[in-house]
C-alpha atoms as one frame of an Amber mdcrd trajectory, in Angstrom:
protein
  -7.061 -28.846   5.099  -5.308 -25.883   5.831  -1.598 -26.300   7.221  -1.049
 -23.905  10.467   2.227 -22.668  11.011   3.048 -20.957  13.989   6.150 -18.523
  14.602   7.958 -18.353  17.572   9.497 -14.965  15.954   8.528 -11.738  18.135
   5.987  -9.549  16.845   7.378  -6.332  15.400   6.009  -2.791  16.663   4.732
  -0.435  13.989   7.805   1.646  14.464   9.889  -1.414  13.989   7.910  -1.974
  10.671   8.114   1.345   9.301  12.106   1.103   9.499  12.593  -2.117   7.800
  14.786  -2.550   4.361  12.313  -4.405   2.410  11.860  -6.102  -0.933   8.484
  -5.156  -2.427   6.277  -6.490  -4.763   3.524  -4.142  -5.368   0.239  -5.532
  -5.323  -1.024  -2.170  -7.272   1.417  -2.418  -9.857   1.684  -6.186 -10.103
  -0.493  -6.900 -13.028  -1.272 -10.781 -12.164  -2.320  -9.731  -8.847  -3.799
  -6.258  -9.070  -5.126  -4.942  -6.144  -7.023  -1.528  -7.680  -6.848   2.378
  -6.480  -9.413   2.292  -3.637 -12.037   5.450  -3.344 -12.128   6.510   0.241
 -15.347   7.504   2.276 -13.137  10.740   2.890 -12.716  11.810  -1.147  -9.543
  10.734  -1.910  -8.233   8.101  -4.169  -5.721   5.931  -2.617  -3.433   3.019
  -4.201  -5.404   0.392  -3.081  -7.831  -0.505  -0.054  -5.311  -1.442   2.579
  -4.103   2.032   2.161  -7.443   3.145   3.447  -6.764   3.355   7.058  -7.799
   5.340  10.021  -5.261   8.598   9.669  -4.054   7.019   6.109  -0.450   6.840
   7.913   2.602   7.055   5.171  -0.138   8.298   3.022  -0.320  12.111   3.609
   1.277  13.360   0.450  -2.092  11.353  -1.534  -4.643  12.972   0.700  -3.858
  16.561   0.089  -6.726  19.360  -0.508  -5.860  19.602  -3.996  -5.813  15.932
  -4.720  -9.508  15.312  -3.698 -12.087  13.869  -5.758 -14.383  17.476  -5.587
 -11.228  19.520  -7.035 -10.463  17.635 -10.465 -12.665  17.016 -13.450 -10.939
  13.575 -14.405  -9.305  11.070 -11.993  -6.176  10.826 -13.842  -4.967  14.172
 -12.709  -4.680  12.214  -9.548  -3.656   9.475 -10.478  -0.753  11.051 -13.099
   0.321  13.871 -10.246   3.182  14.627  -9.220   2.062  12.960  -5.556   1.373
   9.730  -7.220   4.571   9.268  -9.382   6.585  10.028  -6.069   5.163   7.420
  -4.495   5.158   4.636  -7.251   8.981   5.839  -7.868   9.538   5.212  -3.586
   7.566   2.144  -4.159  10.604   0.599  -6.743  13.637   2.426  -6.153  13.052
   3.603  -2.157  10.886   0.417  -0.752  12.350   1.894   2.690  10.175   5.080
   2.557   7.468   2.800   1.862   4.006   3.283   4.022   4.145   0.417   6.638
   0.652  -0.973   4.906   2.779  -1.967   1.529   5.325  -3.295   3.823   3.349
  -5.649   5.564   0.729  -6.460   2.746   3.167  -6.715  -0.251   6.380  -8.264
   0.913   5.942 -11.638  -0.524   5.375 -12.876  -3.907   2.841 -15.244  -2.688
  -0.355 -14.288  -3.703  -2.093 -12.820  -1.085  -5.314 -15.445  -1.121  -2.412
 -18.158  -0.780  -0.908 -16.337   2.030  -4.192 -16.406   3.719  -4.298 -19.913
   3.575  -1.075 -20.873   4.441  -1.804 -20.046   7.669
């Protein structure tokens, strides 16, 4: 049976979120819990799935023109762009610039499947 824990914590805002000083863990670069890139219904590749959002917010500097699937012969000029090593680099060294999706999704060690069940 699954334990239940309840917080009596107030919910952030997204704002809130997007401001916090946070220690990351990387589910996309965490190779005992990979979470793969993640091709979008739009063209683009993004880090992983949660990243796949409605106006892919935090994002923008993946989902440029010249970073769509149509205009490169090999996914690795993606993935090895400029674009992606910034954001990898913010990722480690600047987990305050992070999007608020790696934020909320990857700022536990916990697995994520045990998260889920936790509570």
């Amino acid at each position: 049976m699954s334990k239940i824990i309840v917080s009596d914590r107030p919910k952030l805002t997204k704002a809130q979120i997007r401001d916090m000083e946070v220690k990351l863990y990387p589910r996309c670069l965490d190779l005992e819990q990979r979470k793969p890139p993640a091709y979008s219904a739009a063209g683009y590749i993004l880090p992983c799935c949660w990243a796949d959002t409605a106006n892919w917010d935090g994002y923008e500097k993946l989902v440029q023109e010249h970073l769509h699937i149509s205009n490169v012969k090999d996914v690795d000029e993606i993935l090895f762009s400029h674009e992606w090593d910034e954001f990898f680099h913010n990722l480690i060294e600047n987990p305050r610039l992070a999007p608020r999706v790696c934020k909320i999704k990857c700022c536990t060690e916990m697995p994520f499947k045990l998260k889920l069940k936790v509570r």
